[in-house]
N, C-alpha and C positions, 0 to 999 in steps of 0.2 A: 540447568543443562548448559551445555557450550555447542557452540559453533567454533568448531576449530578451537582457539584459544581464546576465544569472546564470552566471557559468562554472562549467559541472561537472567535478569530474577526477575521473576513472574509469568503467569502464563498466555499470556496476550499480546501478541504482536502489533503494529501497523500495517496493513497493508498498502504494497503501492499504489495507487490511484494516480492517470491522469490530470492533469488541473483541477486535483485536491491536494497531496500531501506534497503541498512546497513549505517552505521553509518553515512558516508562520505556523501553519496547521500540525506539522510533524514536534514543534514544540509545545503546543499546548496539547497533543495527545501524550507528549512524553512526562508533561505538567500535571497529568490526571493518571499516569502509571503504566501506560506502553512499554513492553518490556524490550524491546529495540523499536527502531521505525526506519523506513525504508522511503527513498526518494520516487519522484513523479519517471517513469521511463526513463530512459537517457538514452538519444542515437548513438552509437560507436562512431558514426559518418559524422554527425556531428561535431564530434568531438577529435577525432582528424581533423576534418577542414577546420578546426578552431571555430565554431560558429559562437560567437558572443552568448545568443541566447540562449544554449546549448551548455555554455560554462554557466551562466547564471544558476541552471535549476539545482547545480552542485552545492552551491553557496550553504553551508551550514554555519554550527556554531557548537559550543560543548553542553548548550542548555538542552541536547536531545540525544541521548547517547544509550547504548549504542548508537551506532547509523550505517546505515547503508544504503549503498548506491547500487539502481538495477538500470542495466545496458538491455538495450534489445539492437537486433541487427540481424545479419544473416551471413558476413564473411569472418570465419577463423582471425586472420589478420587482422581487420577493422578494431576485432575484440582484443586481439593481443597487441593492438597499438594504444586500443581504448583503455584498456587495464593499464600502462605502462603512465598515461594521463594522469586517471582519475586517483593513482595513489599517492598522487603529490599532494591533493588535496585532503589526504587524512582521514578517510572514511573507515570504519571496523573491520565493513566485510562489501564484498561488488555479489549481489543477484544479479543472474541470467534469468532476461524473461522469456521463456516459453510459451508463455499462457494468455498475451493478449487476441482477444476475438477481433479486435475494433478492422472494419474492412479497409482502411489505407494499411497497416498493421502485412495483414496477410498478403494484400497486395503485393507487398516488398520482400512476401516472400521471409517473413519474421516474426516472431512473438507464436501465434499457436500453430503455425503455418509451418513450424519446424518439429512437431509432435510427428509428423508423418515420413520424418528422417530423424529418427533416433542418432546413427551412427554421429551426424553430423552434429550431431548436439553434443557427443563424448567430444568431438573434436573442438568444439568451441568453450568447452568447460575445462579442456586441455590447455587449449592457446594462452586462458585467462591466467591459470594457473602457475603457467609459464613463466607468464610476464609479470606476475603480480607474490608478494608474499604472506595477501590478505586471505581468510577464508573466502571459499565460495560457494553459494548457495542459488539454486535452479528454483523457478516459478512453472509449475507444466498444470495444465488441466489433465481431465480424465483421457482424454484422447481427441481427436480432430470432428467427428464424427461416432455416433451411433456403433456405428461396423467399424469403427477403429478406436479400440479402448482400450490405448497402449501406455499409460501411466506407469506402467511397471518398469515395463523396456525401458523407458525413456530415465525411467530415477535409476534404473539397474545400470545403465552406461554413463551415465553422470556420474553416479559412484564411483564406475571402475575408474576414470579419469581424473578423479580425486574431490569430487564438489564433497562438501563438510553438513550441506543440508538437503532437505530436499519442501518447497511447501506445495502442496497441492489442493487445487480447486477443483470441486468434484462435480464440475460443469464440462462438459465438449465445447468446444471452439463455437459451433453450431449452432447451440444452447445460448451462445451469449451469454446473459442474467438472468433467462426464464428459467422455470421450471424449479425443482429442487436441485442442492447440490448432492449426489451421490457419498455417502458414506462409507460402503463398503470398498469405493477406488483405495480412497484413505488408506483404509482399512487393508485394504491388500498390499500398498506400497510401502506401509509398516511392517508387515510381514515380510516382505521382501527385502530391504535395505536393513545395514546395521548404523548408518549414519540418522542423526535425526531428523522428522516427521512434520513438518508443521500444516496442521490442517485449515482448508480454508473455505470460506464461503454458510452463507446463512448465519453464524454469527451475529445475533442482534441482543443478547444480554447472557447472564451470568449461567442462566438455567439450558441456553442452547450450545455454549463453549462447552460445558460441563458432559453434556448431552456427548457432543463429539468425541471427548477428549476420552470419555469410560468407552465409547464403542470402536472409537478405531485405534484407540491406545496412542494415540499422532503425541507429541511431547507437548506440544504449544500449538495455540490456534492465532491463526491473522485474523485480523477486524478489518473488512473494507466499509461495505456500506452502513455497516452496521455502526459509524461511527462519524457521519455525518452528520453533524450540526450538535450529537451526543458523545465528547470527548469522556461524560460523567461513563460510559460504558464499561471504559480501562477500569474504572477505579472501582466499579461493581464486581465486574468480574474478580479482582483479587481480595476485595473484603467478600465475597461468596454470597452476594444478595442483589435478588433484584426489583427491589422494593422501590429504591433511590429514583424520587421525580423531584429534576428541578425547580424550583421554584422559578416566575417570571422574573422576579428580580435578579434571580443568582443568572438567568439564560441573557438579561441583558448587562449583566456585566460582563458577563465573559465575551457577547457579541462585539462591547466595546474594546475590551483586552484584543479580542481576536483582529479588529479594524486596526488597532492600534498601532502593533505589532506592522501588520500590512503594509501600511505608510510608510514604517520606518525602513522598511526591505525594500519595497519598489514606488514610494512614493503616491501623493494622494491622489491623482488622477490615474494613475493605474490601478492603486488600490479600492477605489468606489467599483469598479468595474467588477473586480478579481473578488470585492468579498462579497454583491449580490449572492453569490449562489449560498455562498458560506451561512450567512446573516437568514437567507430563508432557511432553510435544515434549522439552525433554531428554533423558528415559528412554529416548528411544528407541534400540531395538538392545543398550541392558544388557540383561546376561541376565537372568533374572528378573525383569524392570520392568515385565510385568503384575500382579504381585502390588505392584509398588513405585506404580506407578499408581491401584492402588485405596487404596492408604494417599495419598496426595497428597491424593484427593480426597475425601478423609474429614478432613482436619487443618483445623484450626480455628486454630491460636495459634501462635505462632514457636516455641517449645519440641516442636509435632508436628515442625516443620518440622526441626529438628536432629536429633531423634531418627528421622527420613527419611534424613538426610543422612551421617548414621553406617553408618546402613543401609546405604546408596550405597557409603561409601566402603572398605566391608568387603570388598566383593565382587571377585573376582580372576577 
């Protein structure tokens, strides 16, 4: 399929994730067969006032491509300044996020807090459009709430103002990450738009993308959590099997590839910190890797991190 003029091969996306998919992680998911990957949120305010850390989470490189960058905000302008930015830096395609629950998020009034003004979502998928000559692609959940399950509306006026995709999480703002994600939303906003579908949420191997992809006809599925600490996910999904278990050796090399990488981005004391989380999602399913978990998250220096990884590689 394409996005606009961007052709994707295969059926599996990255989803963006907060202080998961920076630079490090969006490569080694695109290393295992992500069929685009998509950046950690991006403020528009941010990225006006020039905030340093702000420009950092943009930082890519051509080892993960496609790419794209998702803005969240809440003013027209902010976005049509943010777009005018972010296309110096070369990205494929800019997502608008609609779909974040997290309560600072809505607070400001952005991310799924704008499911409940459709109009102003054409208007800000407008501004982008505007200022930018990259496709666009919108991030919405099923609706704000229960009693508001306006997925439709909301991809139907994105359309009309020209966005090139549309992915949808088939959770309410409200829902957060509980519950199931709703299939038939999908399924409806497929029916509804003639631009492409990509479905999201619950994603955790080859048998449950497949599962989406025959019932809501969506083009492509995103992987978020489903690919936490298991980048092996991508690469199931497109060989059609979900057989594939790491072995402990292959989980701590790539833990080490993964630290590796870290360092060389943001350096090693920022990197111990930033890959705790990362390094546990590994552990998962070793046997003893609650006790191996609490050592992660106590290591401070690469030498903790080997003498972890001995640990790791003891274990039968």
């Amino acid at each position: 399929m394409y996005i606009g003029n961007v052709k994707i091969n295969g059926v599996a996306s990255l989803a963006p994730m907060a202080g998961i998919t920076d630079r490090a992680f969006r490569e080694i998911c695109s290393l295992f067969g992500a069929a685009y990957i998509t950046s950690e949120m991006i403020s528009v305010k941010g990225l006006v006032f020039g905030d340093k850390k702000t420009l950092q989470l943009i930082s890519h490189s051509d080892t993960g491509k496609p790419f794209s960058i998702q803005l969240f905000g809440s003013s027209p302008d902010d976005f049509a300044e943010a777009a005018q930015i972010i296309s110096k830096y070369s990205p494929d395609i800019i997502d608008i996020n609609f779909g974040c629950p997290a309560p600072k998020v809505i607070k400001s009034k952005a991310g799924s807090f704008l499911m409940k003004e459709p109009k102003l979502c054409g208007k800000i998928v407008s501004a982008v459009k505007k200022n930018s000559n990259l496709p666009v692609t919108v991030k919405v959940r099923s609706g704000f709430d229960n009693n508001n399950l306006n997925a439709v509306d909301v991809a139907k006026e994105c359309e009309f103002y020209g966005a090139d995709a549309v992915t949808v999480h088939g959770r309410t703002c409200k829902q957060m990450y509980s519950g199931k994600s709703d299939l038939d939303i999908i399924k409806k906003v497929k029916d509804s738009v003639k631009i492409p579908v990509i479905g999201n949420g619950d994603i955790i191997n080859y048998s449950t993308a497949k599962f989406m992809i025959d019932y809501t006809n969506c083009d492509i599925v995103a992987v978020g959590r489903g690919a936490l600490g298991n980048p092996w996910i991508f690469q199931c999904i497109n060989s059609k099997t979900d057989s594939f278990t790491p072995s402990i050796s292959e989980r701590v090399k790539l833990m080490k590839y993964h630290l590796d990488k870290l360092i060389l981005y943001k350096g090693e004391a920022c990197a111990m910190k930033e890959a705790r989380k990362h390094l546990a999602y590994y552990t998962k399913g070793i046997p003893g890797s609650a006790a191996i978990r609490k050592e992660i998250f106590q290591m401070e220096n690469y030498s903790d991190f080997l003498q972890i990884s001995d640990t790791l590689l003891e274990i039968r």
